[in-house]
Backbone as a printed PyTorch tensor [residue, N CA C, xyz], in Angstrom:
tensor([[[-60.4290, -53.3560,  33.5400],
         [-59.9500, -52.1950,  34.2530],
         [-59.6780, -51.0630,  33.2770]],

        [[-59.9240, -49.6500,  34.0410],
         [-59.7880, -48.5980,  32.7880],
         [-58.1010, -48.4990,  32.8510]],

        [[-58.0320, -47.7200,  31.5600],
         [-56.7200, -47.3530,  31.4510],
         [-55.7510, -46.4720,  32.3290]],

        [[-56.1890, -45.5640,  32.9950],
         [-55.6560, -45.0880,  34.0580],
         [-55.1010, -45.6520,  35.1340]],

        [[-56.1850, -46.8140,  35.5850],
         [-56.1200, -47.8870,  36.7110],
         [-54.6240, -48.8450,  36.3860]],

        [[-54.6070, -48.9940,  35.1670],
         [-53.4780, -49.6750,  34.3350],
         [-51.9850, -49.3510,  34.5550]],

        [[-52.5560, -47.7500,  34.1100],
         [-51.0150, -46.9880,  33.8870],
         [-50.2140, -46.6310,  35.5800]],

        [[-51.5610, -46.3180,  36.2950],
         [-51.3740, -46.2500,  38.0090],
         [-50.5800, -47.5150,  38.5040]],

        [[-50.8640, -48.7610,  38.1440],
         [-50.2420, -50.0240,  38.3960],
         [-48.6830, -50.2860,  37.7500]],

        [[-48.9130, -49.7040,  36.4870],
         [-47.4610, -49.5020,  36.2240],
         [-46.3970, -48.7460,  36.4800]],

        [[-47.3380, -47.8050,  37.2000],
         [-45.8480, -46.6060,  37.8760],
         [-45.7490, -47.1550,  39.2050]],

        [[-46.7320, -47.6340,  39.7410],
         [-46.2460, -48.1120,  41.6190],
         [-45.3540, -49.9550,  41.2570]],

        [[-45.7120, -50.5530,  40.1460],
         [-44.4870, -51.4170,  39.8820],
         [-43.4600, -51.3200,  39.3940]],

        [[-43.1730, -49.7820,  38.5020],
         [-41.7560, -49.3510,  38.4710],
         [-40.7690, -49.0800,  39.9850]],

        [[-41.5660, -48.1090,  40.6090],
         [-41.7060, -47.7440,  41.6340],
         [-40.6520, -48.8580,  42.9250]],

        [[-41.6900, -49.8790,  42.6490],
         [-41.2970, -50.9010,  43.9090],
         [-39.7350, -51.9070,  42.9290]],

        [[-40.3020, -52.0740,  41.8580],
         [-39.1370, -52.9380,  41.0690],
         [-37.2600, -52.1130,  40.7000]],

        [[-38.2630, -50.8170,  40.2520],
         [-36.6530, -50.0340,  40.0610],
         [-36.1390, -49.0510,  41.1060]],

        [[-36.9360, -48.4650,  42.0380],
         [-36.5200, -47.4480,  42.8630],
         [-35.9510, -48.2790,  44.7550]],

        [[-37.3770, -48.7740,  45.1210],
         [-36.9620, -49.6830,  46.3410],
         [-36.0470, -50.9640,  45.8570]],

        [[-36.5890, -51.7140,  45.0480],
         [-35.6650, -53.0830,  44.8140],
         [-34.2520, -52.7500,  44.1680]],

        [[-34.4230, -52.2980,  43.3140],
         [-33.0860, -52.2570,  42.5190],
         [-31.7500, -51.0280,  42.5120]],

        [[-32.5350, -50.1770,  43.8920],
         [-31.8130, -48.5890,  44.4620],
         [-31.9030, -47.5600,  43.5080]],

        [[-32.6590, -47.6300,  41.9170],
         [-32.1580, -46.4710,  41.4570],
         [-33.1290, -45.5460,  42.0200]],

        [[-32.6930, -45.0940,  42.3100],
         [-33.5470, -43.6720,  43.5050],
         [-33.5840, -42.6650,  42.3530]],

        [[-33.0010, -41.6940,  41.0210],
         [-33.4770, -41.4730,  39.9590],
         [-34.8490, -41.3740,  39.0910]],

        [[-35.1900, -42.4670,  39.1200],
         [-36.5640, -42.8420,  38.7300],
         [-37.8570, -42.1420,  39.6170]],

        [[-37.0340, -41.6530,  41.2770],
         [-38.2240, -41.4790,  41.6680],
         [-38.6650, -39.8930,  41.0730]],

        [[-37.6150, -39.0900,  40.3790],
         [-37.5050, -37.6290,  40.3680],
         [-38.4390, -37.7200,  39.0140]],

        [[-38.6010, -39.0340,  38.2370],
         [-39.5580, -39.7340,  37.3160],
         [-40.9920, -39.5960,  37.8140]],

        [[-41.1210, -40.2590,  38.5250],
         [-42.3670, -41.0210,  39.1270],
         [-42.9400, -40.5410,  40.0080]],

        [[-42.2120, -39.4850,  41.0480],
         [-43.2450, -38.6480,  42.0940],
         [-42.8780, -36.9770,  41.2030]],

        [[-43.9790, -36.3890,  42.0570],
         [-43.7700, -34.6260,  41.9430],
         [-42.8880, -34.6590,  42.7980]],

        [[-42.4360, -33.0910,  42.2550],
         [-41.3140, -32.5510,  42.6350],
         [-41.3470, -32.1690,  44.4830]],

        [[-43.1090, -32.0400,  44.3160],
         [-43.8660, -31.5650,  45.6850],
         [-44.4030, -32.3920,  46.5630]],

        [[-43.4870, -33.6690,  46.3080],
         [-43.6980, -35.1260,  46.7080],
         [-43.6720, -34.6050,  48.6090]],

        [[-44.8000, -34.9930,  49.5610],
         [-44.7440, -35.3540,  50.3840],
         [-45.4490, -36.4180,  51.1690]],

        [[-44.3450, -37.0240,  51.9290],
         [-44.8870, -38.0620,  52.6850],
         [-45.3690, -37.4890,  54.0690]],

        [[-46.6170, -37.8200,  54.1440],
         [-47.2810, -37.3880,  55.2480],
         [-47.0110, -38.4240,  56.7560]],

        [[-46.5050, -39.4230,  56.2840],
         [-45.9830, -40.3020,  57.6150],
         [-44.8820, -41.3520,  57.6010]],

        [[-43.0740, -40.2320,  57.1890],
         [-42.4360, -40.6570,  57.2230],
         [-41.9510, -41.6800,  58.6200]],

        [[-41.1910, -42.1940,  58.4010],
         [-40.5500, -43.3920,  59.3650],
         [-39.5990, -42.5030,  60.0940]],

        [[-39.5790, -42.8820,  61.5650],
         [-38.8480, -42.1470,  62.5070],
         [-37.5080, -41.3770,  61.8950]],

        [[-37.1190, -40.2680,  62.1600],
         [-35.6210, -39.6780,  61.4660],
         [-35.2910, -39.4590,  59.7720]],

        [[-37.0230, -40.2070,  59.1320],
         [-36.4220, -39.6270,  57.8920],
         [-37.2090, -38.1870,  58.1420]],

        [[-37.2550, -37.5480,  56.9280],
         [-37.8050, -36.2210,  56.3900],
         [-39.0640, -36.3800,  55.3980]],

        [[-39.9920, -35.5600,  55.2490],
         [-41.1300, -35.9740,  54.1780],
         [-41.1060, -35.5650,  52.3280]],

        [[-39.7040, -35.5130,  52.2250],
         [-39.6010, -35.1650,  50.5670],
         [-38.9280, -35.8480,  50.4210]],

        [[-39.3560, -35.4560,  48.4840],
         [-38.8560, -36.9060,  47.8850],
         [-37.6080, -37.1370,  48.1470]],

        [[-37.0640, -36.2550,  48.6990],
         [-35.0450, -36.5490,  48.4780],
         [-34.6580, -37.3550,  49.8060]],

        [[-35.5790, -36.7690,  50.7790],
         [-35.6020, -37.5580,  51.9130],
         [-35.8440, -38.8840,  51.7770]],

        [[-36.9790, -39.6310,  50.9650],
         [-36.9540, -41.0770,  50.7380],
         [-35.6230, -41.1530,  49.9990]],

        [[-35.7430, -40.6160,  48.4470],
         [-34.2890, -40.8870,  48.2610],
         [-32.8990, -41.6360,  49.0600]],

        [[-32.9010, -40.7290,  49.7250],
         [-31.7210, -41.0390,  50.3590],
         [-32.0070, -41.7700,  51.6350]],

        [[-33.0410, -42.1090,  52.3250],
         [-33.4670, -43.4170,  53.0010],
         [-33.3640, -44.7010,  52.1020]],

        [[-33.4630, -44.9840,  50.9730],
         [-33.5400, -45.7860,  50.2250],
         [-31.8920, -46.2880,  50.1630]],

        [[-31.0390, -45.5870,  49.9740],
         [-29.8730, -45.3020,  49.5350],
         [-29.1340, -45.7720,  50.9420]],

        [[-29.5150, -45.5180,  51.8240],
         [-29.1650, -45.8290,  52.5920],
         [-29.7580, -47.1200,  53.4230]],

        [[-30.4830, -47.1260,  53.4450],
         [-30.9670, -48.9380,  53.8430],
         [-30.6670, -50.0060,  52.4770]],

        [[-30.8030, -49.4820,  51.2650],
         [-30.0290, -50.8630,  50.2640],
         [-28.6820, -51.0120,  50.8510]],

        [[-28.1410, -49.9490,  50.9490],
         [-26.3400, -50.0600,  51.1810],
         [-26.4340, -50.6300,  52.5400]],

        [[-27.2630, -50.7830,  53.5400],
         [-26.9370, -51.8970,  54.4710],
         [-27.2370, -53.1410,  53.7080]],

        [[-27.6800, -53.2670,  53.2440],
         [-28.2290, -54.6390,  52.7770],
         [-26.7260, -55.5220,  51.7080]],

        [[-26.3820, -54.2910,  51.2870],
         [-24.7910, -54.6020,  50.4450],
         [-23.7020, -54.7300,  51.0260]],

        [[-23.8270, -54.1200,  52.0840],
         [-22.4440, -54.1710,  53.4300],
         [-22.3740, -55.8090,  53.7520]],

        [[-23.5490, -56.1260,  53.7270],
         [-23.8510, -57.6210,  54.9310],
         [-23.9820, -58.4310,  53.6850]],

        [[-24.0520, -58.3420,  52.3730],
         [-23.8360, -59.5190,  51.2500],
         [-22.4250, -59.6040,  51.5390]],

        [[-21.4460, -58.4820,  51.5350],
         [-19.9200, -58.7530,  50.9750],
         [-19.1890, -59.4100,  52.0210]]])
């Protein structure tokens, strides 16, 4: 695989390992543009990055409510 293909694999497994799995939502201001849009957000979110952001932020913290 070329190197690009490589480095592409390593930002969508930062991506899924540090931003969705592990909440730091930070990383994404890393890893997407600033002009980040999602063209088919999930009902009630918004299509920028801050909007996932804080979907993220807010569905881990259910997930932490119901551990404690």
């Amino acid at each position: 695989m070329s190197e690009t293909t490589e480095a592409n694999k390593d930002i969508i497994r930062r991506l899924y390992d540090e931003f969705f799995t592990d909440g730091h939502v930070d990383v994404a201001d890393e890893l997407m543009t600033e002009g980040y849009v999602n063209h088919a957000p999930p009902p009630g979110i918004g299509p920028s990055r801050e909007d996932l952001k804080s979907a993220v932020v807010q569905f881990l913290g259910r997930f932490e409510a119901r551990a404690a």
